[in-house]
C-alpha positions in Angstrom: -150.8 -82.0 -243.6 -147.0 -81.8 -243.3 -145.6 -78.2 -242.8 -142.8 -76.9 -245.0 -139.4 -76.0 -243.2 -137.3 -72.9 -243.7 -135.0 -75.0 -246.0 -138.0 -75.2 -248.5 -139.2 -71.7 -248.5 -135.9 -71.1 -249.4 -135.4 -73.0 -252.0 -139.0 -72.3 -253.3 -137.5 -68.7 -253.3 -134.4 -69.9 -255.3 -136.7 -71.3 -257.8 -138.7 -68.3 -258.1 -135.6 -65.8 -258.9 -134.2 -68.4 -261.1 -137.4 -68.9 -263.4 -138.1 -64.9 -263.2 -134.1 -64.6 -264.4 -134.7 -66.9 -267.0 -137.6 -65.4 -268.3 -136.4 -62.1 -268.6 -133.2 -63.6 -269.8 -135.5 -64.9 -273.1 -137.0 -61.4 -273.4 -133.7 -59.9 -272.7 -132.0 -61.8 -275.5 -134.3 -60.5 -278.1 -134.3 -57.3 -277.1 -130.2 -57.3 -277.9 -130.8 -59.1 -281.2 -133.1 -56.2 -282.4 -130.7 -53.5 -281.2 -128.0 -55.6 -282.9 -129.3 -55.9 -286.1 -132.9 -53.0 -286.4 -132.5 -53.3 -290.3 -132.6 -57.2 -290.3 -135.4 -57.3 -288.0 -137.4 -55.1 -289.5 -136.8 -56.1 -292.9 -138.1 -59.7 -290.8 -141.2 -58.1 -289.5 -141.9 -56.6 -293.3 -141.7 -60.0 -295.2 -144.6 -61.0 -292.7 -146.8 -58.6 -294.1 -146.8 -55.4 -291.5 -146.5 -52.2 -292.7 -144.2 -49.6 -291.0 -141.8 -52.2 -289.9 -138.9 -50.0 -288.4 -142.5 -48.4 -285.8 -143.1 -52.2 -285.0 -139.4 -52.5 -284.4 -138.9 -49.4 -281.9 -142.3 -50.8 -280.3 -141.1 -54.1 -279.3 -137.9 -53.3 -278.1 -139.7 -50.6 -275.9 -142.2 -53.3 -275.1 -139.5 -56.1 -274.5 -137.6 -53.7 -272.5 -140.7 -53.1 -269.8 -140.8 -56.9 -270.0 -137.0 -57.6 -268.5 -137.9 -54.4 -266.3 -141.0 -55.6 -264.7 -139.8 -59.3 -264.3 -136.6 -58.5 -262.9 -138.0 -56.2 -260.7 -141.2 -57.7 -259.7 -142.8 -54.4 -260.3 -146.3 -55.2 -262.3 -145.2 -58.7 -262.6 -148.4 -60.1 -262.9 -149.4 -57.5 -265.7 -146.1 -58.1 -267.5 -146.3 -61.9 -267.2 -149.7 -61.8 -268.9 -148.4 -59.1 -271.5 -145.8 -61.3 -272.5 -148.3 -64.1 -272.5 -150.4 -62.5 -275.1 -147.7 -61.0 -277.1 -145.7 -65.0 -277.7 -149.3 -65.8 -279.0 -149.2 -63.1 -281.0 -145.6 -63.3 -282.5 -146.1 -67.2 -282.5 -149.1 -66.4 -285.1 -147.7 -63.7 -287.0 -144.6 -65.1 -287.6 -144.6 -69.0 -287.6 -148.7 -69.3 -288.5 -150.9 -71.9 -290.0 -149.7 -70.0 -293.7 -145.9 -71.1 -293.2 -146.3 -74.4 -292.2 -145.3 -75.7 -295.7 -141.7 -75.7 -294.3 -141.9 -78.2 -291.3 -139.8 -76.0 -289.1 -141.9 -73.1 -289.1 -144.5 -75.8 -287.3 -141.8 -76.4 -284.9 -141.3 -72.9 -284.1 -144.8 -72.6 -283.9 -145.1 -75.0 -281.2 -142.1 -74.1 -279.4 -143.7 -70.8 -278.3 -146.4 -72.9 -276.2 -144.1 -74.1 -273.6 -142.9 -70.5 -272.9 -146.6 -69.2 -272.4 -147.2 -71.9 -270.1 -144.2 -71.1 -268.2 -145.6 -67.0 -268.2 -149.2 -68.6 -267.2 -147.3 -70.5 -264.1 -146.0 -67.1 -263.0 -148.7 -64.9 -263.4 -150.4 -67.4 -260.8 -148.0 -68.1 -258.1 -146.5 -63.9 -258.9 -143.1 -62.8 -258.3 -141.8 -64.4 -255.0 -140.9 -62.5 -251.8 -138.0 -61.1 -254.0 -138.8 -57.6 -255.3 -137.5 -54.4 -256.0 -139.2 -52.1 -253.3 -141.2 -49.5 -254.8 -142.9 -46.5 -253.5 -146.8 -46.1 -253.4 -149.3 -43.3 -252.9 -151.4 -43.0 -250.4 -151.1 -45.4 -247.2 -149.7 -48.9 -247.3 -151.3 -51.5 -245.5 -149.7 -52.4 -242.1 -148.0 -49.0 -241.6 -148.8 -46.1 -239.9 -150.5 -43.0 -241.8 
């Protein structure tokens, strides 16, 4: 079995803080659009059925926010990877569903959630990288002294 070289865990690293930036960049996007425009989107999240839409709206861009926070950070990446997992799904459903797909490019937008899931699946397996925002624990942490 060949051994990987310094060069490679480097660039493995590189990788890692470019996909995490990338991801958060997505989340981070949205998040600017709903501060942008809060009436637009909730009027959006109203014409797809949900009552209180301006509660939904102030929900997800808390939401999103913990999601740029945590994979930016590293902190609960894991937990937010499979957060943001589950909530695509969910706004890939409630907003581009089986009921739109009259229009063709609601299908599309449908489908075009799937690749971003996969890409959240891929890094709630291999996790954040060696590149994290050091945070304090209670209690002891392995390794050190008490």
């Amino acid at each position: 079995m060949r051994q990987s070289s310094a060069a490679e865990g480097v660039g493995a690293q590189v990788l890692v803080v470019t996909a995490r930036l990338i991801l958060a960049a997505v989340f981070g996007r949205a998040l600017v659009l709903k501060l942008i425009n809060p009436v637009g989107i909730a009027a959006y999240i109203a014409s797809a059925g949900f009552p209180a839409p301006t509660i939904l709206l102030w929900l997800a861009i808390a939401f999103e926010l913990a999601l740029v926070l945590g994979l930016l950070t590293g902190f609960y990446f894991r937990t937010a990877c499979i957060a943001a997992s589950i909530y695509v799904l969910f706004l890939a459903f409630a907003f581009h569903g089986p009921g739109r797909w009259v229009d063709p490019r609601e299908f599309d937008q449908f489908v075009s959630h799937f690749p971003f899931i996969a890409g959240l699946m891929f890094a709630t397996l291999y996790g954040p990288g060696d590149i994290m925002v050091a945070v304090p624990t209670a209690g002891k942490r392995k390794g050190l002294p008490a």
